[in-house]
SERO-4910 file (N, C-alpha, C, O; in steps of 0.05 Angstrom, whole numbers):
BEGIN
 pado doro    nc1    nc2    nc3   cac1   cac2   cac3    cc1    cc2    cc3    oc1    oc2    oc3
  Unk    A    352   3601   1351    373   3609   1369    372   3640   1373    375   3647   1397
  Unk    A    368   3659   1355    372   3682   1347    348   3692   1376    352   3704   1397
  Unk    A    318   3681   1361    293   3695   1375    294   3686   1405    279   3695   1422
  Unk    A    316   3665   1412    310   3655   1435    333   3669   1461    336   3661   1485
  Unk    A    348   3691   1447    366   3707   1457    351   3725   1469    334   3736   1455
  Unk    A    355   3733   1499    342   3744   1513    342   3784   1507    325   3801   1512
  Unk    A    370   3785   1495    370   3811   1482    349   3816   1457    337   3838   1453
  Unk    A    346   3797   1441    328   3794   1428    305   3809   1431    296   3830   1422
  Unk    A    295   3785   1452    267   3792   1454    266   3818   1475    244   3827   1480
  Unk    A    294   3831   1490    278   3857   1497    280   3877   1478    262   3894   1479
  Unk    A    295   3879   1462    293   3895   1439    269   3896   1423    261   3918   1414
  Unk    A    253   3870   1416    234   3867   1396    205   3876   1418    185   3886   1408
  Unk    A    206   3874   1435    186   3888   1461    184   3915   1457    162   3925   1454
  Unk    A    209   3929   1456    214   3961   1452    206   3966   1423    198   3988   1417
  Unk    A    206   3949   1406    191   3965   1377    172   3961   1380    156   3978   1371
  Unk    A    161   3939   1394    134   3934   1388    123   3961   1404    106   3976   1394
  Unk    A    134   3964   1426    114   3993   1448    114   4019   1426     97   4037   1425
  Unk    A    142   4015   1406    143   4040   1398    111   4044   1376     98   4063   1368
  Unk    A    108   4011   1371     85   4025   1345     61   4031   1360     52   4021   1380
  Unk    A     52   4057   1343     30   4062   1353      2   4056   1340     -1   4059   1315
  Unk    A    -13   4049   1351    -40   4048   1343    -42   4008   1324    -56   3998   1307
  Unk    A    -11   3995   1346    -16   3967   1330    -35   3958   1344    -44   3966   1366
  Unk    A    -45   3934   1328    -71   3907   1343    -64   3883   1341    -44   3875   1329
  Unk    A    -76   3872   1351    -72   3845   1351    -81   3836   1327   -105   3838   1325
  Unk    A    -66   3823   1304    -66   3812   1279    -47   3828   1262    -41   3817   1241
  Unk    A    -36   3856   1265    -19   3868   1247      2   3859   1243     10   3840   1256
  Unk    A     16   3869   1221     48   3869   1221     54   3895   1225     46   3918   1221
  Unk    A     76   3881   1237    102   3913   1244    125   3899   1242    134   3878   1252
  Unk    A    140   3926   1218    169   3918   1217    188   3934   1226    190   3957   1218
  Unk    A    200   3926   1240    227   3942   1259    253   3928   1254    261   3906   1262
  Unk    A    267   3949   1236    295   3934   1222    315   3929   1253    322   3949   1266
  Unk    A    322   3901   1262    340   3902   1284    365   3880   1276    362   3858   1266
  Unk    A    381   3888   1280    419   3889   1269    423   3857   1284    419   3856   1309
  Unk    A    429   3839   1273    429   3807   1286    459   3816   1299    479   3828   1292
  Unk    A    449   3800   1325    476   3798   1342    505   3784   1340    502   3762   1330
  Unk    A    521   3789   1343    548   3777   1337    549   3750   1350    549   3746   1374
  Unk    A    552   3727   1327    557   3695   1339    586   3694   1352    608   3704   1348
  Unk    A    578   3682   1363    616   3671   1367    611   3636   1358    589   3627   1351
  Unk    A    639   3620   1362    634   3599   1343    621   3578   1350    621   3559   1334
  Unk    A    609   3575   1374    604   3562   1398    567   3561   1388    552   3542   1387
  Unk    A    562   3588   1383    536   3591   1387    526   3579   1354    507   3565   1349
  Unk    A    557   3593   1329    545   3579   1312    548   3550   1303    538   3535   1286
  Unk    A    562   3549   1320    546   3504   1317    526   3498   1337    517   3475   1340
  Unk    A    518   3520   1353    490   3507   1361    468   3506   1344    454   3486   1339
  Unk    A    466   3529   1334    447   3538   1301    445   3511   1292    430   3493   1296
  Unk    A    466   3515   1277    470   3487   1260    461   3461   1264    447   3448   1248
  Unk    A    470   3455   1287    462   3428   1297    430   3424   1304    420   3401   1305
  Unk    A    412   3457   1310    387   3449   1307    372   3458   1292    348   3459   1296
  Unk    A    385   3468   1268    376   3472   1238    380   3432   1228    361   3419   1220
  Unk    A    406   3420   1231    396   3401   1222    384   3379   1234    379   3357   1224
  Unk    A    379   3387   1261    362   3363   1275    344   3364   1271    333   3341   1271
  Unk    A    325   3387   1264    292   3404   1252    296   3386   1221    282   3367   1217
  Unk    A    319   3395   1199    314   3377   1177    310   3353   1186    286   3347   1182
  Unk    A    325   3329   1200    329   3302   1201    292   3302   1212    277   3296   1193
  Unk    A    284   3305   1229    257   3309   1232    228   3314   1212    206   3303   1212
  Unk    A    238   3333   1197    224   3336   1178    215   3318   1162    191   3315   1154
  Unk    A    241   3301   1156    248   3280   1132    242   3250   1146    243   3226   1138
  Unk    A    236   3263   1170    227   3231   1177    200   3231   1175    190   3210   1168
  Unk    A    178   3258   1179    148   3252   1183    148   3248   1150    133   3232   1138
  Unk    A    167   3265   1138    160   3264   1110    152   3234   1095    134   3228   1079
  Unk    A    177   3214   1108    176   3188   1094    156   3175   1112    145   3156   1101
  Unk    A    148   3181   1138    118   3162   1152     91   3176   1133     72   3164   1123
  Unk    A     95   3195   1133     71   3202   1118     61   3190   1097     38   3181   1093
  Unk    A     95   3190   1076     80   3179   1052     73   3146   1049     60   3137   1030
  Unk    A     86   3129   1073     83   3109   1059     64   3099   1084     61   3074   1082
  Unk    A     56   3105   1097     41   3098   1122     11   3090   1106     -2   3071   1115
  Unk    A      1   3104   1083    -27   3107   1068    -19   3085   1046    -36   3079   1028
  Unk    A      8   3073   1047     17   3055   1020     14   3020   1041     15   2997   1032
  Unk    A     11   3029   1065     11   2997   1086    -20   2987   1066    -40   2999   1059
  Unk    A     -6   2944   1063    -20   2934   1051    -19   2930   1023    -31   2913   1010
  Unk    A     -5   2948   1014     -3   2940    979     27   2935    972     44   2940    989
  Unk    A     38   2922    938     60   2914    941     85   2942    924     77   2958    907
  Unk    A    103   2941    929    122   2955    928    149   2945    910    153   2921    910
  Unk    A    164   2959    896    183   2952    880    201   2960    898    192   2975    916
  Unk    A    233   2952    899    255   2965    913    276   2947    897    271   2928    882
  Unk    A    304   2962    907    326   2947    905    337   2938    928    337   2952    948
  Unk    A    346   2913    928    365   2903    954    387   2914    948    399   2913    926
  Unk    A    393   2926    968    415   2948    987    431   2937    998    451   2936    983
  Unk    A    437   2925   1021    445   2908   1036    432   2886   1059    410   2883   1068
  Unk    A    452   2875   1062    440   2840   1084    451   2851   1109    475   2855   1111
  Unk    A    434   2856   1129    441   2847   1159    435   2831   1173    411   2828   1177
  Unk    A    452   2815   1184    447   2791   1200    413   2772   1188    391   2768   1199
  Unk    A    420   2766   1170    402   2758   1149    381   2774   1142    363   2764   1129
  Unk    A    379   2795   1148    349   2810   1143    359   2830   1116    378   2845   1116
  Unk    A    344   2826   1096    354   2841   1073    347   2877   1076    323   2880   1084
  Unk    A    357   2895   1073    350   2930   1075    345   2925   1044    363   2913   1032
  Unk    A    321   2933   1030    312   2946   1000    305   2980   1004    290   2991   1020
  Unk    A    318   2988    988    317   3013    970    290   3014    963    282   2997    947
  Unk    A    268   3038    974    238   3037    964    237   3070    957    216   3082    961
  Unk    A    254   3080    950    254   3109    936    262   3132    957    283   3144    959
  Unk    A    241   3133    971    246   3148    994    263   3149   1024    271   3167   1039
  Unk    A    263   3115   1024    273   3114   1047    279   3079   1044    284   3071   1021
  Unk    A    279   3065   1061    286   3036   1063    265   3029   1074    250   3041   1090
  Unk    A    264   2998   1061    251   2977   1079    264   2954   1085    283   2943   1073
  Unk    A    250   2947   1106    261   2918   1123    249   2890   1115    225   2886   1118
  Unk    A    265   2872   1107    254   2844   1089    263   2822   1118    285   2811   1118
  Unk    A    251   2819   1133    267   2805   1156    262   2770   1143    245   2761   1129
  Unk    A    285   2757   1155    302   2734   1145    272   2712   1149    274   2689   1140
  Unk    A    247   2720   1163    216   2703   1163    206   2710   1157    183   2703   1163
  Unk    A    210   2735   1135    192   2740   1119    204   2736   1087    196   2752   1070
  Unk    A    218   2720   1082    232   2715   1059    215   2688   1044    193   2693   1054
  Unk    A    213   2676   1036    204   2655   1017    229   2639   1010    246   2645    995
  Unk    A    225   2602   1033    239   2584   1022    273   2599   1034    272   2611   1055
  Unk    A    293   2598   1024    311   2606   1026    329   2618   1003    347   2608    990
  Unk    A    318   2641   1003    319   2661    978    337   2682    987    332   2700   1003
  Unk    A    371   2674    965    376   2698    972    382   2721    954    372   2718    932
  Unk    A    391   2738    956    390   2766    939    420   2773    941    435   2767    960
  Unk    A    427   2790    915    445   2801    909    448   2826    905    432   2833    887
  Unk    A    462   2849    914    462   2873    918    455   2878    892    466   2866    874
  Unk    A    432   2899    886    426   2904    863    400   2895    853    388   2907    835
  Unk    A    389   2869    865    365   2862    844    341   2875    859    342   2887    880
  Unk    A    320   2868    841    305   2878    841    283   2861    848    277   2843    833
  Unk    A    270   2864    867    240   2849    883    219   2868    887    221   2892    888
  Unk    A    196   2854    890    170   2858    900    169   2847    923    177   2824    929
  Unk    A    150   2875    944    148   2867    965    124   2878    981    119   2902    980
  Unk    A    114   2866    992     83   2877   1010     91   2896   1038    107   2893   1056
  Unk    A     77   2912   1034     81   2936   1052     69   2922   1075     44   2923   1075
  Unk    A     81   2906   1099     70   2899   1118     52   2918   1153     30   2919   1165
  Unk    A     73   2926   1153     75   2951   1174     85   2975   1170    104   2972   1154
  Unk    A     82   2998   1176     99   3023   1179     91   3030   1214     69   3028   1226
  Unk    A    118   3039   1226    111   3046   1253    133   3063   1254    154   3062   1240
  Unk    A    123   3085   1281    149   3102   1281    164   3092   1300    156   3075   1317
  Unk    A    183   3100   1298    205   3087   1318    223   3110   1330    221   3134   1327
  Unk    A    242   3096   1343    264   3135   1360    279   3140   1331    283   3163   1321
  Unk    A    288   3114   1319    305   3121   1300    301   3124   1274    315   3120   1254
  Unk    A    271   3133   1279    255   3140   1248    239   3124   1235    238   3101   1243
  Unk    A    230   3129   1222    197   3115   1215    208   3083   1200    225   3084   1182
  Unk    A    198   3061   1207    212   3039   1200    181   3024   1178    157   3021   1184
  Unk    A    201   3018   1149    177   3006   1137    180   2972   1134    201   2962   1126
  Unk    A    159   2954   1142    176   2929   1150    159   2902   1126    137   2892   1129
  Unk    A    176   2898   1107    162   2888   1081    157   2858   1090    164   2849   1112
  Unk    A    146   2845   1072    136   2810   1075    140   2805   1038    139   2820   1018
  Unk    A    144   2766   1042    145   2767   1017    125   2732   1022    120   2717   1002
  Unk    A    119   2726   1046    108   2708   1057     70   2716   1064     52   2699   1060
  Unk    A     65   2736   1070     42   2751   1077     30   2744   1052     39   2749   1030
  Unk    A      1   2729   1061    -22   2713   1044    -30   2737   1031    -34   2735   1006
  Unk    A    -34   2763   1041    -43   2777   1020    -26   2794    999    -33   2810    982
  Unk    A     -2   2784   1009     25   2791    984     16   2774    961     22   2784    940
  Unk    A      5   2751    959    -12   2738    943    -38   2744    932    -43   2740    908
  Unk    A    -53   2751    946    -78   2761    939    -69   2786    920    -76   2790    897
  Unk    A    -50   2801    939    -47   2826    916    -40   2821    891    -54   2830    872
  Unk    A    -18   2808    886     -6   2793    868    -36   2787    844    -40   2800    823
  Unk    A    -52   2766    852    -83   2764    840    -97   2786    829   -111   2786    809
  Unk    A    -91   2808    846   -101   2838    833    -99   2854    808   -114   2866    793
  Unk    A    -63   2844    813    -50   2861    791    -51   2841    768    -43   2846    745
  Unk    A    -61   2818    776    -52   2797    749    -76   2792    728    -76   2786    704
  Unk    A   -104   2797    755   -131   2791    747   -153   2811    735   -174   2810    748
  Unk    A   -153   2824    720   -170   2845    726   -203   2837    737   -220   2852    747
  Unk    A   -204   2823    734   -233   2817    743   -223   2817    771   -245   2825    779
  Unk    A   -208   2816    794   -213   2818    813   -207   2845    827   -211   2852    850
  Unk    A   -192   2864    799   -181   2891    810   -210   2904    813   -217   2916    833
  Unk    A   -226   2901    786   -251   2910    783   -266   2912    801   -281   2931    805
  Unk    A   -261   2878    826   -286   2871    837   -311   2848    827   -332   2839    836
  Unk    A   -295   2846    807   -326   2821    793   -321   2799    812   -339   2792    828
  Unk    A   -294   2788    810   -285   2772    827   -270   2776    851   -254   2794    852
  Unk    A   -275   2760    871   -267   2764    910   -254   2744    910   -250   2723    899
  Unk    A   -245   2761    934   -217   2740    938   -224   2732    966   -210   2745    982
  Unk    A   -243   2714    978   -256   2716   1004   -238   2688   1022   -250   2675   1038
  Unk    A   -206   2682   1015   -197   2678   1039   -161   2664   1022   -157   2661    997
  Unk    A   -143   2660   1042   -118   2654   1021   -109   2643   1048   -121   2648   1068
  Unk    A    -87   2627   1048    -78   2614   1062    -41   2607   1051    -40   2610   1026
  Unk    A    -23   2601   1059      3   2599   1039     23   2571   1069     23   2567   1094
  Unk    A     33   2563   1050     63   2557   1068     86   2564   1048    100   2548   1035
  Unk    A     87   2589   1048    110   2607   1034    127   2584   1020    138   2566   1033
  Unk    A    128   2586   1000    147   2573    983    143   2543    976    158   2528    963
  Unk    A    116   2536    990    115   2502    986     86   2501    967     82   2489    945
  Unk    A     70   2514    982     38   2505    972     22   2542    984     28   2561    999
  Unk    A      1   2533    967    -20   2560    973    -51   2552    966    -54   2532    952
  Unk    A    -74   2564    973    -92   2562    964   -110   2578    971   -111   2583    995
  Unk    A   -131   2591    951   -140   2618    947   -166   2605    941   -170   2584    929
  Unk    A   -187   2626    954   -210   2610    958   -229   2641    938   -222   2664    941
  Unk    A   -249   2635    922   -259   2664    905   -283   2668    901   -297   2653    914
  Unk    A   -293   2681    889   -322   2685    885   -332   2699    866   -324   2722    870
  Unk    A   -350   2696    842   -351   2713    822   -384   2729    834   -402   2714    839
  Unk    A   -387   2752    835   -412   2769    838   -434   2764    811   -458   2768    812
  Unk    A   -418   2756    787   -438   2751    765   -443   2720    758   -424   2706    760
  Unk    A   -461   2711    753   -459   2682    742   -451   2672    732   -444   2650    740
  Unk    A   -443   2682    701   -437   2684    679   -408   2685    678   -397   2673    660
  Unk    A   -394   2699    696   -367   2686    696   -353   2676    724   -352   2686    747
  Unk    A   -339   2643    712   -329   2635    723   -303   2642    743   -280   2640    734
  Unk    A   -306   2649    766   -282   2663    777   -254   2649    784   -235   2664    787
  Unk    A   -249   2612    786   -226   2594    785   -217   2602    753   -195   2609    747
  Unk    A   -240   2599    737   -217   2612    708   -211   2637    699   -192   2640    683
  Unk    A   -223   2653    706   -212   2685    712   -187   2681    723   -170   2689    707
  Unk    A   -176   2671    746   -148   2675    755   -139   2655    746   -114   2655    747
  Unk    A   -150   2631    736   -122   2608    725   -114   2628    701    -91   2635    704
  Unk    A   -130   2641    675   -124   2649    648   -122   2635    634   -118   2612    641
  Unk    A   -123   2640    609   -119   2616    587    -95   2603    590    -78   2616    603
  Unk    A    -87   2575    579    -77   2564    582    -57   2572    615    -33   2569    615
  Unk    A    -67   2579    632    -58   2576    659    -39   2599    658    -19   2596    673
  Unk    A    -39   2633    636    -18   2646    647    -16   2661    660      6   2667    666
  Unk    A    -41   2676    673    -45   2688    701    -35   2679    720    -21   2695    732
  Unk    A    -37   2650    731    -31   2635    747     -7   2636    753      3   2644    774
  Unk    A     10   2627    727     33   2625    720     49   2647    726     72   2637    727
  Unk    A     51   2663    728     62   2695    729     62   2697    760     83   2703    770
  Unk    A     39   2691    778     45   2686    808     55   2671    818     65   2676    840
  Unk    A     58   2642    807     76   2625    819    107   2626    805    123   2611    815
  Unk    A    114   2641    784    133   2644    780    152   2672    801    175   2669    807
  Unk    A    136   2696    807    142   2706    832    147   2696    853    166   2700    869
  Unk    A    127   2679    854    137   2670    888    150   2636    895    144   2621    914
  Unk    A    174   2632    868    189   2611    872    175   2596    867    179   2577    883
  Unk    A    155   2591    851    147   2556    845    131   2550    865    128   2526    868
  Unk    A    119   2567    882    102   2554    903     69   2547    889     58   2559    871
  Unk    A     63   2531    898     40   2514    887      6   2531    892     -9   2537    911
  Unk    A      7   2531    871    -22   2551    876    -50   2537    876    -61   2539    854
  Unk    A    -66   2523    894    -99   2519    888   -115   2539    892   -116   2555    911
  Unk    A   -134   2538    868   -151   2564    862   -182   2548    870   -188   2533    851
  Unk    A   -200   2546    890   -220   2536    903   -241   2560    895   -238   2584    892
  Unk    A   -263   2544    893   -284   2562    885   -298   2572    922   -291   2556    939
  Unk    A   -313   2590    930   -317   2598    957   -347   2588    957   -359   2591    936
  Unk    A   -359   2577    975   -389   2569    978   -399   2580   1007   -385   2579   1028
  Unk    A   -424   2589   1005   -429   2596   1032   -440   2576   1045   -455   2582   1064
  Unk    A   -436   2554   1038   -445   2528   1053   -421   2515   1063   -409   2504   1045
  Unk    A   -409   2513   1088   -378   2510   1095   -377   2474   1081   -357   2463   1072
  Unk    A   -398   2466   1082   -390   2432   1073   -384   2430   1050   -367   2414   1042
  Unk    A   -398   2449   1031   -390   2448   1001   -363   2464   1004   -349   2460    983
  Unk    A   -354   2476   1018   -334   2500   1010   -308   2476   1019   -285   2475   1010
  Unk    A   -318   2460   1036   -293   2454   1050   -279   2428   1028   -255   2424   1024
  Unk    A   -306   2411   1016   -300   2387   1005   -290   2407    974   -278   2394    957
  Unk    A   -294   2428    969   -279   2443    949   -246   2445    957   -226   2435    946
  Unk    A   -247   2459    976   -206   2464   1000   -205   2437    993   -199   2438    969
  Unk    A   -207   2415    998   -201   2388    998   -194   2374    979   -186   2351    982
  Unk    A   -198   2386    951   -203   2379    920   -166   2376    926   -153   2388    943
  Unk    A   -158   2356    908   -164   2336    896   -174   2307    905   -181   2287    892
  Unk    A   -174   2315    934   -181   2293    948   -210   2273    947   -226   2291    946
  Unk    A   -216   2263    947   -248   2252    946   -253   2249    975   -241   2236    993
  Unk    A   -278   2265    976   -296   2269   1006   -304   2253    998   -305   2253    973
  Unk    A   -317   2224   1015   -336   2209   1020   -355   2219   1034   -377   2216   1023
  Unk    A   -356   2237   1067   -375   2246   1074   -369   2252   1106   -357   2239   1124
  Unk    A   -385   2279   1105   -371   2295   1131   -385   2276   1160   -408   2267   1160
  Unk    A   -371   2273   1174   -390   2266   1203   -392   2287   1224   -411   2289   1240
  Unk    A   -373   2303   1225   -379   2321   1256   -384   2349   1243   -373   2355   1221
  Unk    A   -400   2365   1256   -400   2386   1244   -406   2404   1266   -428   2405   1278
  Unk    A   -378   2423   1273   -377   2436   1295   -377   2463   1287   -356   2471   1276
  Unk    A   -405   2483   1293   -402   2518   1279   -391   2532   1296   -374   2549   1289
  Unk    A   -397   2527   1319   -383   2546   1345   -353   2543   1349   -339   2563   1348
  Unk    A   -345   2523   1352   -314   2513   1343   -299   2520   1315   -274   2523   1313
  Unk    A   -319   2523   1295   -314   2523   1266   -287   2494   1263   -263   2496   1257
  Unk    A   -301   2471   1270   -292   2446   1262   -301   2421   1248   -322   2412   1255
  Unk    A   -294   2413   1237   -312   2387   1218   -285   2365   1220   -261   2365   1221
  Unk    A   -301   2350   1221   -290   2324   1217   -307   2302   1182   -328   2293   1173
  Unk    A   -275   2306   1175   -286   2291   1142   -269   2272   1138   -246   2272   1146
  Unk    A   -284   2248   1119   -275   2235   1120   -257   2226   1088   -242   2206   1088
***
């Protein structure tokens, strides 16, 4: 407001002529006496001293979590709007919308969830972070943190599929021979496993081994079922007909 006062800048013109022998890149300091506000002018200040903060604090929170899209997140539930839960993620809020919930799960001010960083986008009214608790790779991640063979990399996680809260199944692949990648994520006596389906409400987890042969891979997806034997086999479509 100050520099943008037209007395200002003819005053700061006149020191500048006065120095002599300045260049382009110097400093020059010329002590000049700030002008008298009246009260008008100082709530203009104000109002865009804090519209510059509110701004600030918005690239601040896109910044940091914009490089966090895709992985999962701790928060507290904050409040319910019109069924969409607001969680508490440190810096700012995220959005749990009422189809991205699991089954019909509800929350109580205060607890505490995990949640997959789905989107970050900016918006007029500030950078909006928009969580999933349904998103197949809120599962896969889940496998990450539970597996280390797949944090590592020994084991891939080369496809997942879910109906949030009913059934799931995760398709894998071990890079070494030597270890089995369905028992890497079941764990002994099934408690890897167990630890993700206890997150995500009891939903039913099949762990399929991945084949690069789609007939073996598929009569694997199909387990427990017994394939008798495929008849149609469509690659361009990516369709089969089994029987």
């Amino acid at each position: 407001v100050v520099m943008e006062s037209p007395d200002f800048q003819i005053r700061l013109m006149d020191a500048l002529d006065e120095s002599e022998g300045a260049e382009v890149g110097d400093y020059v300091e010329e002590q000049i006496e700030n002008p008298d506000f009246g009260r008008i002018a100082a709530q203009a200040a104000k109002q865009v001293i804090l519209q510059k903060v509110r701004e600030a604090e918005r690239d601040r929170q896109f910044e940091e979590f914009k490089d966090r899209k895709g992985t999962i997140i701790n928060g507290a539930v904050k409040r319910e709007e019109y069924g969409n839960v607001i969680v508490d993620i440190g810096r700012g809020e995220g959005i749990l919308r009422r189809n991205e919930k699991i089954g019909r799960e509800a929350y109580r001010i205060g607890d505490r969830i995990r949640c997959y960083i789905k989107d970050v986008r900016r918006e007029p009214r500030g950078p909006q972070v928009f969580l999933s608790r349904t998103d197949p790779q809120f599962m896969a991640e889940l496998f990450k943190m539970e597996v280390p063979e797949i944090y590592d990399g020994t084991v891939m996680i080369r496809g997942a599929v879910r109906e949030a809260g009913d059934r799931a199944k995760v398709a894998v692949y071990s890079r070494e021979r030597d270890i089995d990648p369905v028992g890497a994520c079941v764990g002994m006596k099934g408690t890897r496993v167990q630890a993700i389906i206890r997150e995500l409400r009891g939903e039913k987890i099949d762990i399929v081994e991945w084949s690069e042969d789609p007939i073996t891979f598929v009569m694997s997806a199909l387990s427990p079922a017994k394939v008798q034997h495929v008849s149609v086999v469509d690659d361009e479509n990516r369709v089969m007909e089994v029987v």
